[in-house]
Backbone bond lengths (Angstrom), bond angles and torsions (degrees), N, CA, C in turn:
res aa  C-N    CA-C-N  psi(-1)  N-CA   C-N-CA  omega(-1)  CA-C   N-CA-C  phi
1 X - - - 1.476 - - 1.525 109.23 -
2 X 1.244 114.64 114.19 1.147 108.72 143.15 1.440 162.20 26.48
3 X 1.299 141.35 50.24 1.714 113.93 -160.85 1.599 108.56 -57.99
4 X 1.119 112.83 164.86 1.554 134.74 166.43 1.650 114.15 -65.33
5 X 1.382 120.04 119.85 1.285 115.20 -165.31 1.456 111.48 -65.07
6 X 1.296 153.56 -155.45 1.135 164.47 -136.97 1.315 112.71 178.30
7 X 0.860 131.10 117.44 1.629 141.34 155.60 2.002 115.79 -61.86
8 X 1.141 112.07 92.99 1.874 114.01 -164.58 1.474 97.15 -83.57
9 X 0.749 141.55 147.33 1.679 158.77 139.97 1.365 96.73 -0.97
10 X 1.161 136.32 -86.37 1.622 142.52 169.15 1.665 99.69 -11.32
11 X 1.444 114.18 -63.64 1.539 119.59 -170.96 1.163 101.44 -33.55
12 X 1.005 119.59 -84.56 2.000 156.18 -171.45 1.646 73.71 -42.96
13 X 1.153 119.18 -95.25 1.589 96.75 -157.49 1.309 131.83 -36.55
14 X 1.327 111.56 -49.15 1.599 126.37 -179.85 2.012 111.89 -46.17
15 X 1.209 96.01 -53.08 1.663 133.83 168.22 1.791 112.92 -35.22
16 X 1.939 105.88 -48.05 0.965 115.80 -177.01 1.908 114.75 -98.63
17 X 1.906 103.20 -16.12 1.336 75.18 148.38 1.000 126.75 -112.81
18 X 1.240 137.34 18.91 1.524 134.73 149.64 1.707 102.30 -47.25
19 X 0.830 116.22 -59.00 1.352 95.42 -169.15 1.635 130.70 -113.25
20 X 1.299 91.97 23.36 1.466 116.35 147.26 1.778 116.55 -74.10
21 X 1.101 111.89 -31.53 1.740 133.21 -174.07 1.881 97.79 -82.51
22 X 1.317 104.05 -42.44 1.119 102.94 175.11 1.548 126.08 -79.71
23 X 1.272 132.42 -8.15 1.013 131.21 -176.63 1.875 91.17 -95.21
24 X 1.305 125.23 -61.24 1.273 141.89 177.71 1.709 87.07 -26.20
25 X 1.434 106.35 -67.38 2.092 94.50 -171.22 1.084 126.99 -45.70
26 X 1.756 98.75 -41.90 1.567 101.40 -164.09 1.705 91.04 -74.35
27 X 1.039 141.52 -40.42 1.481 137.72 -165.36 1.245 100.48 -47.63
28 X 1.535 115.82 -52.39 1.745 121.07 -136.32 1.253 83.39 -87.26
29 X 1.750 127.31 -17.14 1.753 112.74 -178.43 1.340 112.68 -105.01
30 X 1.449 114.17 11.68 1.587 118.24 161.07 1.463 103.04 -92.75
31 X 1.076 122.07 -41.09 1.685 125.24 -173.28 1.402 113.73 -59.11
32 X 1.654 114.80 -38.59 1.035 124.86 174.25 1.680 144.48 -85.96
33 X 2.039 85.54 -13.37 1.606 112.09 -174.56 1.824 109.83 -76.05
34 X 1.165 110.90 145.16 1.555 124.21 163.45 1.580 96.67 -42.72
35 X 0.746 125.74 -90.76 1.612 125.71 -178.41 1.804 117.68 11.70
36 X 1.497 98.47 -72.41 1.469 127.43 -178.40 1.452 98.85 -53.22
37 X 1.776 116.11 -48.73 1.237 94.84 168.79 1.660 140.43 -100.96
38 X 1.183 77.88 32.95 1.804 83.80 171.91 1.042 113.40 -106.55
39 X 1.690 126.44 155.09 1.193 138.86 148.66 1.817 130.47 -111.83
40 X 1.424 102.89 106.40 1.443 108.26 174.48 1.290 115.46 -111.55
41 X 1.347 104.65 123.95 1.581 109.69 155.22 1.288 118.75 -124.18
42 X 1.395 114.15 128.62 1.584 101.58 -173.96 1.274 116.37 -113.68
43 X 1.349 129.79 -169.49 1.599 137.08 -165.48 1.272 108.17 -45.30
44 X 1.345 133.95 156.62 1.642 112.72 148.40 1.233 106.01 -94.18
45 X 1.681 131.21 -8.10 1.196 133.98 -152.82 1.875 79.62 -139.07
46 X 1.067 112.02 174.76 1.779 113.29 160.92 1.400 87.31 -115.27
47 X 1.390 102.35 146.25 1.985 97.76 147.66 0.987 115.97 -64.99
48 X 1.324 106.20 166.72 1.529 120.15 151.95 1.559 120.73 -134.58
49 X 0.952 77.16 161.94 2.037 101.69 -179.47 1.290 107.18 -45.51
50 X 1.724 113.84 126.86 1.638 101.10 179.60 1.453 100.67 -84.76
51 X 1.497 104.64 -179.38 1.420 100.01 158.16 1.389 126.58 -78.49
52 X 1.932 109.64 149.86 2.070 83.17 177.09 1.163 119.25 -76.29
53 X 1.194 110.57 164.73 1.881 118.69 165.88 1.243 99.19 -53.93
54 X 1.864 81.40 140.53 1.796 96.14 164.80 1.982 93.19 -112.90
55 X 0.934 114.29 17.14 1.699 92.91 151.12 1.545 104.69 -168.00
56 X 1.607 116.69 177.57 1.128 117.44 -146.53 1.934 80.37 -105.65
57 X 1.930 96.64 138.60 1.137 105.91 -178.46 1.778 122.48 -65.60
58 X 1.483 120.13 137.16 1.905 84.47 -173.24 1.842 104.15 -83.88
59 X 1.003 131.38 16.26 1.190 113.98 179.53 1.780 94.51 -149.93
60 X 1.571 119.87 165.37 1.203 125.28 152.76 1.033 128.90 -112.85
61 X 1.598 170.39 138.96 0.677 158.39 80.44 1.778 139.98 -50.56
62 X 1.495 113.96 155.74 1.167 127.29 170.10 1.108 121.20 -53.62
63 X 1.402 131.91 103.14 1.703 108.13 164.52 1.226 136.04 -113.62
64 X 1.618 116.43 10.49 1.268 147.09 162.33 1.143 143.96 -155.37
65 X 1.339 160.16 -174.58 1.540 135.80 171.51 1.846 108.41 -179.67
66 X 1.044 107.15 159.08 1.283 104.02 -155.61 2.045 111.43 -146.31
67 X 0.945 141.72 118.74 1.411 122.89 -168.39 1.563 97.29 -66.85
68 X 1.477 99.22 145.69 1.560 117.65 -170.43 1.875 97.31 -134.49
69 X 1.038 144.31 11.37 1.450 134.96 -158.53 1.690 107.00 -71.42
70 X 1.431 120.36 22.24 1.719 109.68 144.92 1.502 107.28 -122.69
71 X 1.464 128.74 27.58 0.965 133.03 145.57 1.501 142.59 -95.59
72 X 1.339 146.81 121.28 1.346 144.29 -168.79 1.269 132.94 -78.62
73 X 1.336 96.18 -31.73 1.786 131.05 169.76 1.476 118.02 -154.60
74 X 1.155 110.37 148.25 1.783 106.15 170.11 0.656 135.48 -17.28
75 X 1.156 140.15 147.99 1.565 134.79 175.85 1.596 107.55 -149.57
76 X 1.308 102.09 89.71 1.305 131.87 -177.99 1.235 125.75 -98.19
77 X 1.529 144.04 89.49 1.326 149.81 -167.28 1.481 139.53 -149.13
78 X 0.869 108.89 127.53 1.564 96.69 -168.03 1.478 123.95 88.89
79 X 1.353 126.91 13.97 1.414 124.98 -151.01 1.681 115.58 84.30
80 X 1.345 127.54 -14.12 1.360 119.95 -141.68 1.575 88.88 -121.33
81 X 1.297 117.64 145.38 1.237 116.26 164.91 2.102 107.92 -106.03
82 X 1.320 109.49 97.11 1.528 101.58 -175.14 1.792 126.94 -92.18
83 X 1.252 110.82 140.45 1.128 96.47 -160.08 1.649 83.96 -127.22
84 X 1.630 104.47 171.51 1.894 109.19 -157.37 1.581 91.45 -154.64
85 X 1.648 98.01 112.57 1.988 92.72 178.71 2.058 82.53 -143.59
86 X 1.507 84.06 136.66 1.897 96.79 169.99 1.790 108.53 58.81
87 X 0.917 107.13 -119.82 1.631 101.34 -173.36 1.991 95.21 -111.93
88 X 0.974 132.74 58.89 1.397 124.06 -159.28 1.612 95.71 -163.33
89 X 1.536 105.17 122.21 1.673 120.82 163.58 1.516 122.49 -109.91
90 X 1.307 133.69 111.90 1.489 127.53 -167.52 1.554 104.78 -117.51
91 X 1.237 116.56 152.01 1.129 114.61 155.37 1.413 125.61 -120.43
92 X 1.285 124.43 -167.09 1.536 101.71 -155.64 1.745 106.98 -167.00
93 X 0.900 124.20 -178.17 1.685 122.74 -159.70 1.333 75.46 -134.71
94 X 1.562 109.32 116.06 1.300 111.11 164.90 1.563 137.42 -85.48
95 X 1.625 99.90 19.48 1.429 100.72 153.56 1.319 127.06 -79.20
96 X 1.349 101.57 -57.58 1.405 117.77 -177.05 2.035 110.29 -102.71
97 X 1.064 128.96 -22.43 1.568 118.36 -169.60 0.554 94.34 125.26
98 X 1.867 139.09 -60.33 1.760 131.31 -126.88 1.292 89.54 -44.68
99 X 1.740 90.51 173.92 1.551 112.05 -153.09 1.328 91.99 -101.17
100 X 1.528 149.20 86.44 1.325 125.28 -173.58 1.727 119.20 -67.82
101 X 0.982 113.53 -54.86 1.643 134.93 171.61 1.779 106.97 -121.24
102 X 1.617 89.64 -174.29 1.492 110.97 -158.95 1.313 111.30 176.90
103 X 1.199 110.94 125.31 1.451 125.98 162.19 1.366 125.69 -133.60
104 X 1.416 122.21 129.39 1.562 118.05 178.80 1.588 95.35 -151.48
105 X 1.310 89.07 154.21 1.895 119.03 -165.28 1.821 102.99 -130.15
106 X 0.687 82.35 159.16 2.003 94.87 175.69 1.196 126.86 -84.01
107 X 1.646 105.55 4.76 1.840 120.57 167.01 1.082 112.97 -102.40
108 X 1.448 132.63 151.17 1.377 124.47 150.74 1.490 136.17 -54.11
109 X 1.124 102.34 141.46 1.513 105.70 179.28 2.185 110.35 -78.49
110 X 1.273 79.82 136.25 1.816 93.89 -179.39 1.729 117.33 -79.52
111 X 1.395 87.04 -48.34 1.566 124.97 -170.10 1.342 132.41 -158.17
112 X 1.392 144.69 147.36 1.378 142.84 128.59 1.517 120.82 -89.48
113 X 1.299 106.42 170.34 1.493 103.72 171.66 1.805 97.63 -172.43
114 X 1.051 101.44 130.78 1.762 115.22 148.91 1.306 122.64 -49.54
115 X 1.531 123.67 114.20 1.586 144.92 178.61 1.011 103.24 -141.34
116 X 1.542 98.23 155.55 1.772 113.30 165.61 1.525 120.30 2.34
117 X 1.707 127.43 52.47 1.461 138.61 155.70 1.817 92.01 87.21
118 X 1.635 120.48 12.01 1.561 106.38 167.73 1.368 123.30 -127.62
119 X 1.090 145.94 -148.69 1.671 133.22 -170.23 1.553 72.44 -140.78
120 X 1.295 118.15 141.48 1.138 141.24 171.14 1.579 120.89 -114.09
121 X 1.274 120.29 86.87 1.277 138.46 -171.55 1.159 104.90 -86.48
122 X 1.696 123.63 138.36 1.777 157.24 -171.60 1.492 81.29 -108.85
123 X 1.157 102.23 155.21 1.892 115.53 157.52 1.639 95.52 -145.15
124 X 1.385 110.27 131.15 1.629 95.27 160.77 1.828 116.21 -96.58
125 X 1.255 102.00 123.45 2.025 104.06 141.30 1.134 117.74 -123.55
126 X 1.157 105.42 -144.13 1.824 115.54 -142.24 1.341 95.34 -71.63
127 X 1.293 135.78 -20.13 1.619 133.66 -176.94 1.817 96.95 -85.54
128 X 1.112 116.95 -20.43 1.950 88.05 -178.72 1.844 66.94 138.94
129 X 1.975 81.53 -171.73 1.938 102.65 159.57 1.437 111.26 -56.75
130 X 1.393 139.70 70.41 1.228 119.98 163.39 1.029 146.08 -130.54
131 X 1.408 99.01 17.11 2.139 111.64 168.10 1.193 94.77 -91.81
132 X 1.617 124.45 143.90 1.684 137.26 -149.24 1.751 90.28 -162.86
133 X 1.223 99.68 116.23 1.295 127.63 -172.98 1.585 114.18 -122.44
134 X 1.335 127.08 106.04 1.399 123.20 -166.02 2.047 104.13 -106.47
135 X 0.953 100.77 91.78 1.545 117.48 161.85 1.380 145.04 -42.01
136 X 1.283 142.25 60.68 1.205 143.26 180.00 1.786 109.94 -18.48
137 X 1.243 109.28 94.54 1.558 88.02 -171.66 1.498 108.74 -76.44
138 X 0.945 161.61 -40.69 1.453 170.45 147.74 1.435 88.32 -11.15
139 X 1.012 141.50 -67.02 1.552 135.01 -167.99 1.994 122.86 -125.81
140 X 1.323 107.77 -28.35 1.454 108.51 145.70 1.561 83.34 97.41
141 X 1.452 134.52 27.90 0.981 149.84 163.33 1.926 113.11 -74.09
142 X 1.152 105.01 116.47 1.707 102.95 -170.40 1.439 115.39 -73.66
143 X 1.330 95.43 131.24 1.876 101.73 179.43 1.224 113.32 -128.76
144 X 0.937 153.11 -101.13 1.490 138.90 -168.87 1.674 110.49 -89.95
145 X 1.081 103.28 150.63 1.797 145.47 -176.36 1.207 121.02 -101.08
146 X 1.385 132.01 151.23 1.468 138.64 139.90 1.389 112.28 -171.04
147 X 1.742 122.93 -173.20 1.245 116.81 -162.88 1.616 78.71 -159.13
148 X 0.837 94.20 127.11 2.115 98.33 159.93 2.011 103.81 -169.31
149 X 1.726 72.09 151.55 1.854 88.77 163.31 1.871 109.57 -40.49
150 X 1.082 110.27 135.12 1.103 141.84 -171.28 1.862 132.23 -142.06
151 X 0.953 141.77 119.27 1.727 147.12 149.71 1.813 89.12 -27.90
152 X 1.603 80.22 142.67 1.874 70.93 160.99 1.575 109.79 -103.41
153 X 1.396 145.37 -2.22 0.990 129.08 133.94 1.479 127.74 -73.23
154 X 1.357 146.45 128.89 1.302 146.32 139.65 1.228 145.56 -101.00
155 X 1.574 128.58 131.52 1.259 102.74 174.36 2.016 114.80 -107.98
156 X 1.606 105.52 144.40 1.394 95.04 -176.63 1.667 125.58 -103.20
157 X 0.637 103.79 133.57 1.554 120.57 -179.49 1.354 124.56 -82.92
158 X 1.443 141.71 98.02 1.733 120.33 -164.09 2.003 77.22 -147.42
159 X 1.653 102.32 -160.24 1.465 97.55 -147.94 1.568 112.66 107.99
160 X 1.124 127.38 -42.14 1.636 117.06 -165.04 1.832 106.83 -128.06
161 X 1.343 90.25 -151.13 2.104 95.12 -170.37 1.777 90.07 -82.76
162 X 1.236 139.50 -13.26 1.534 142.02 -169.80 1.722 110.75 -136.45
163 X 1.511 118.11 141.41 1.239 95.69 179.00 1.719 72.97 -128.37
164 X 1.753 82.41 156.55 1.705 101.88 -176.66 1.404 115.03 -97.45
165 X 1.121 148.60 122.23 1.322 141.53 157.40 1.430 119.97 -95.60
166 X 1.245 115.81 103.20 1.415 112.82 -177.77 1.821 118.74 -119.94
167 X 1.299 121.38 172.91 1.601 116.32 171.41 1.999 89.07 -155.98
168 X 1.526 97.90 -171.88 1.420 96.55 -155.83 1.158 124.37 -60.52
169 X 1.857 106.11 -21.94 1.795 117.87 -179.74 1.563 111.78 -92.58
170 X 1.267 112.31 -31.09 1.175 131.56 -141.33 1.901 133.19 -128.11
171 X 1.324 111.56 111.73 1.313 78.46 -160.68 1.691 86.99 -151.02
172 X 1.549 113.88 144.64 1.622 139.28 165.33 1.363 127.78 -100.78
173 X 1.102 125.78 147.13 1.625 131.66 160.59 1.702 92.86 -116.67
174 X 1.771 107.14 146.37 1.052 130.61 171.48 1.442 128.55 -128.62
175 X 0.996 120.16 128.14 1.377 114.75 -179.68 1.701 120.94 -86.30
176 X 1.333 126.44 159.32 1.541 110.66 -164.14 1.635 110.50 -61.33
177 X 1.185 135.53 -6.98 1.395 105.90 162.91 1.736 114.54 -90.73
178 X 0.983 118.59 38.74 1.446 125.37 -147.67 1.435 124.47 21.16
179 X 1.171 126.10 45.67 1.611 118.63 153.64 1.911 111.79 -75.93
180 X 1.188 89.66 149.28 1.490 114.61 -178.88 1.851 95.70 -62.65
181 X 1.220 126.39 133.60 1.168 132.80 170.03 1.572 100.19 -130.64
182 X 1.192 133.70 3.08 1.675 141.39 142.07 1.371 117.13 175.43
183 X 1.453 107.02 159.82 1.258 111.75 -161.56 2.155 95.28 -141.68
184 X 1.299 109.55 131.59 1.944 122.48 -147.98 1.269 88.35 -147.19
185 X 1.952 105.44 121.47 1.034 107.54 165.82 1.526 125.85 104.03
186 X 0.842 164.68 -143.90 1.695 148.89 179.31 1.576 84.41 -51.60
187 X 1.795 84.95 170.05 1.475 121.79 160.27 0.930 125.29 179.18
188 X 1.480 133.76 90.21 1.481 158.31 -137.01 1.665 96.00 -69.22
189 X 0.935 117.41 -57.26 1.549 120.19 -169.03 1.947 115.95 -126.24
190 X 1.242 121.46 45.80 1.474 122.25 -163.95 1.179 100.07 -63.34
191 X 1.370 106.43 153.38 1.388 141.44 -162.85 1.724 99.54 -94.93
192 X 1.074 110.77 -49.75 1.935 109.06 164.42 1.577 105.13 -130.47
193 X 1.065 111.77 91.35 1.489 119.08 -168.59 1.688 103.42 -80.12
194 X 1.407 119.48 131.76 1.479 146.56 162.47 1.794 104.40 132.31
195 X 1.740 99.78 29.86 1.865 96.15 177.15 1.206 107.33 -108.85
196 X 1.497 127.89 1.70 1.392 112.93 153.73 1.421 120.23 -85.51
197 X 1.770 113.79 136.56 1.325 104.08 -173.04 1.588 119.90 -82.30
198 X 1.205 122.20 -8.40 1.511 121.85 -175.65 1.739 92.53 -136.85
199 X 0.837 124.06 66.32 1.582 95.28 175.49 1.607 125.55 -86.70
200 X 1.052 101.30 13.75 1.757 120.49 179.00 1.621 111.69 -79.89
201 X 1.446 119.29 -33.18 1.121 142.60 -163.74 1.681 110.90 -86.15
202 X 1.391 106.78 132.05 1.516 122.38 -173.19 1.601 102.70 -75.51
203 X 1.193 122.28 167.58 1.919 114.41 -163.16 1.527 80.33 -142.94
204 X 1.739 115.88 121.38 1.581 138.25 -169.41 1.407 93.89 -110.99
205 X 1.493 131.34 -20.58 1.702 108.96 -164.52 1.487 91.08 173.17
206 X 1.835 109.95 154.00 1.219 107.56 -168.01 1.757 96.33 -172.70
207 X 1.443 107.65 120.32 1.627 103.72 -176.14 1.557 98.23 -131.18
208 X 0.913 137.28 -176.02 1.583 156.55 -171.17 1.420 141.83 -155.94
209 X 1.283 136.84 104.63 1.261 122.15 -174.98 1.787 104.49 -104.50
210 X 1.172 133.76 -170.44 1.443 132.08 155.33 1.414 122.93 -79.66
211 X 1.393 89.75 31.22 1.504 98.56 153.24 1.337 121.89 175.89
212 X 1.521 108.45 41.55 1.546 127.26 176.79 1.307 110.91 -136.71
213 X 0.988 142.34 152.82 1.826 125.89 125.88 1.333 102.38 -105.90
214 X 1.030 127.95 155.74 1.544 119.17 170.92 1.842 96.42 -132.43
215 X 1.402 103.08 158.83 1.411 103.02 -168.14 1.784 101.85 -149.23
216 X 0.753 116.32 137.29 1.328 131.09 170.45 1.617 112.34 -92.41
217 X 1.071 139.87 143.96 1.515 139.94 159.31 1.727 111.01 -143.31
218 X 1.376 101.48 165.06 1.477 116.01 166.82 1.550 92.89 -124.69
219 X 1.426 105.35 136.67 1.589 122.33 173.70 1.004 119.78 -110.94
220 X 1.398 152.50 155.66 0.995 143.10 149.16 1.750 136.92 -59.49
221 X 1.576 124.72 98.89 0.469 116.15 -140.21 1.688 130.07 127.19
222 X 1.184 101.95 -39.34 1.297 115.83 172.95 1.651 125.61 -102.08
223 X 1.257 129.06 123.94 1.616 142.07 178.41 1.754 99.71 -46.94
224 X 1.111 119.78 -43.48 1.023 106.61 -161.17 1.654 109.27 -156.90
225 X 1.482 133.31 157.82 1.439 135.42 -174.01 1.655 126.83 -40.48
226 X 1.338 104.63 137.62 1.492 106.18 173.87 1.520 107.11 -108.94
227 X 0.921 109.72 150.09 1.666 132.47 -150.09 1.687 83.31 -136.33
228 X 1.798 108.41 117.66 0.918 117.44 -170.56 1.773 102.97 -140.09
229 X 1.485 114.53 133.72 1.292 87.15 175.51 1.909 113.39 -153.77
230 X 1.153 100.22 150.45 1.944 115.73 -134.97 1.406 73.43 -118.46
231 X 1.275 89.08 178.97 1.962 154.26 161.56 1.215 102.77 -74.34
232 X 1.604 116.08 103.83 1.649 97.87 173.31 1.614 103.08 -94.87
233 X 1.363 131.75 33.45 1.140 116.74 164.25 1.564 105.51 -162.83
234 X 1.391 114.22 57.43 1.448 122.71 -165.43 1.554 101.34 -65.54
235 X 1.771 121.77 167.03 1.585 124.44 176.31 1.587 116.49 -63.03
236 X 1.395 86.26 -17.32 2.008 79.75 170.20 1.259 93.22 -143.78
237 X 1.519 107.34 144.49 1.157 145.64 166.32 1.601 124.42 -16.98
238 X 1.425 62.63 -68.61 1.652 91.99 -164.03 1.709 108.34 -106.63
239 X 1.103 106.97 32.98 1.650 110.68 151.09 1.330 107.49 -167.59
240 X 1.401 86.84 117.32 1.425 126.64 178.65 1.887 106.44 -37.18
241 X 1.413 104.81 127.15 1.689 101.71 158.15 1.313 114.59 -107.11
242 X 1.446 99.91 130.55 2.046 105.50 -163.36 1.518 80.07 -99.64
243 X 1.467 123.29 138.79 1.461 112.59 118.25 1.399 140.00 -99.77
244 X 1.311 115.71 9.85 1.833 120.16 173.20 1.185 82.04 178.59
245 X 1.468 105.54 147.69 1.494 139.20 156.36 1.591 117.94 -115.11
246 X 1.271 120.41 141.93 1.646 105.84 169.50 1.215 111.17 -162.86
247 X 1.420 125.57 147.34 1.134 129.00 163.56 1.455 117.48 -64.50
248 X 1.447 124.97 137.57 1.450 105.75 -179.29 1.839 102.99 -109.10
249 X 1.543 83.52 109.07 1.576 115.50 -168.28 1.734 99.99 -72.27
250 X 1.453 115.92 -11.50 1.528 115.30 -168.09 1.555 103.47 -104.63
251 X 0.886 114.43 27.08 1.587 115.53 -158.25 1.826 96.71 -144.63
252 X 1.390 104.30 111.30 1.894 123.39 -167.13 1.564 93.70 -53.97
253 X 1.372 101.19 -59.75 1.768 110.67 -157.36 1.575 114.20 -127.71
254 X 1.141 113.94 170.50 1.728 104.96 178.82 1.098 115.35 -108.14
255 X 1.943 126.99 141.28 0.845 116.18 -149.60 2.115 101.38 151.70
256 X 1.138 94.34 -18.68 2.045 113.40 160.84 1.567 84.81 -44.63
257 X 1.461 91.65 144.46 1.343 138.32 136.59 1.031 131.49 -162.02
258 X 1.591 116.60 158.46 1.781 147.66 -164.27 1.645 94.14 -46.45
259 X 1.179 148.00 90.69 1.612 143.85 130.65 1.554 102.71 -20.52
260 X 1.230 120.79 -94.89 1.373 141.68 -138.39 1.746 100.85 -153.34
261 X 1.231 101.03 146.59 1.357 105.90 168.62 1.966 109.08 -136.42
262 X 1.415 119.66 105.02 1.383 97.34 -172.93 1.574 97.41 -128.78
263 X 1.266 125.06 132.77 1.650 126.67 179.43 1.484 110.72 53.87
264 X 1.203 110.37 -142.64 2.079 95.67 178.66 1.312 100.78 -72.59
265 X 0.794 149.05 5.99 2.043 128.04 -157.94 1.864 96.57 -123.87
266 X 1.182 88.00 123.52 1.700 97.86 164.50 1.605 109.54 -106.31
267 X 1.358 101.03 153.49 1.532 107.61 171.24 1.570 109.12 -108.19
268 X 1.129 107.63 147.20 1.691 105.60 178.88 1.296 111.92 -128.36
């Protein structure tokens, strides 16, 4: 039989810096993780949805207000009225303000926007707008994620079955868990490069129905906007389905934009 091994001085040391090394990692990847820099607090209650009016108020007034400067328009969902200033997303009881939830990160905010019942938060870093944070607006509870190449300005587009995020080179449709359902216009590193059809061309405006994208561009070359209009959810990603492109030959000067987009017919 055997003796029973021994633990030598060496052991114990070796032992202690193993996991001296290991505490050092996990630190340096909390210090460095998104996590550390976020701040969430969410509902204690969720809102909810009021009921609508059954008649039209005779007067309006203000009864609260809040700085919003990465927002364009309201963004009202879920019960919650949310508002987005500097690196900071709140939501709010739209009687009074209270603060229901809150989230803030250590990037700037690009944008918000109203989707499928959540506030859809942009963050910019070093890649452009492209940390994408999907918001429970009712309670400000985090649900879907992503990260992609990005413009570092964007503007977002939501309202329909796809919301668009686009900037002057560059531009996405997303579906509500945020996967990419196409991507128009630059592409820093393509995977089968020659499937964008204009990628030279600056991107002025861009709306979507569930079964349009419509896109505006300036080309080089051209007096005035091309009005282009796709697949907002073609079998691949990453190549665009055109069904017509055109110069709009009826139009003096440039300066079109997207009205409305409903079934095939856009308004401009």
């Amino acid at each position: 039989m055997l003796p029973p091994e021994r633990r030598t001085r060496a052991d114990l040391l070796i032992a202690a810096a193993i996991a001296v090394v290991v505490l050092v990692t996990l630190g340096v990847t909390w210090l460095r993780s998104d996590a550390r820099a976020t701040e969430s607090m969410t509902a204690a209650t969720p809102a909810v949805v009021p009921e609508p009016a059954t008649q039209i108020p005779e007067i309006l007034r203000a009864v609260w207000d809040a700085p919003s400067g990465a927002t364009t328009f309201p963004v009202v969902e879920g019960g919650a009225v949310v508002s987005a200033d500097g690196s900071t997303v709140i939501g709010h009881d739209p009687e009074t303000g209270e603060q229901l939830w809150r989230y803030s990160r250590d990037l700037e905010l690009c944008g918000v926007v109203g989707a499928w019942q959540r506030a859809i938060s942009v963050f910019r870093d070093d890649r452009g707008c492209s940390q994408v944070t999907a918001l429970d607006a009712s309670s400000g509870v985090r649900a879907a994620q992503r990260s992609s190449d990005a413009d570092s300005d964007v503007t977002l587009v939501g309202g329909g079955t796809y919301l668009v995020v686009f900037g002057d080179q560059r531009l996405e449709s997303w579906r509500s868990d945020l996967v990419r359902t196409v991507e128009y216009g630059r592409v820093d590193a393509p995977v089968n490069p020659g499937k964008q059809p204009r990628p030279e061309c600056n991107l002025v405006d861009a709306k979507a129905n569930g079964s349009r994208l419509v896109v505006l561009e300036q080309c080089p070359g051209e007096n005035v906007e091309r009005l282009s209009l796709l697949a907002p959810a073609p079998s691949d990603a990453q190549e665009p389905q055109e069904f017509s492109s055109k110069i709009l030959a009826e139009v003096d000067q440039p300066g079109a934009r997207i009205v409305a987009v409903a079934g095939e017919r856009t308004a401009l």
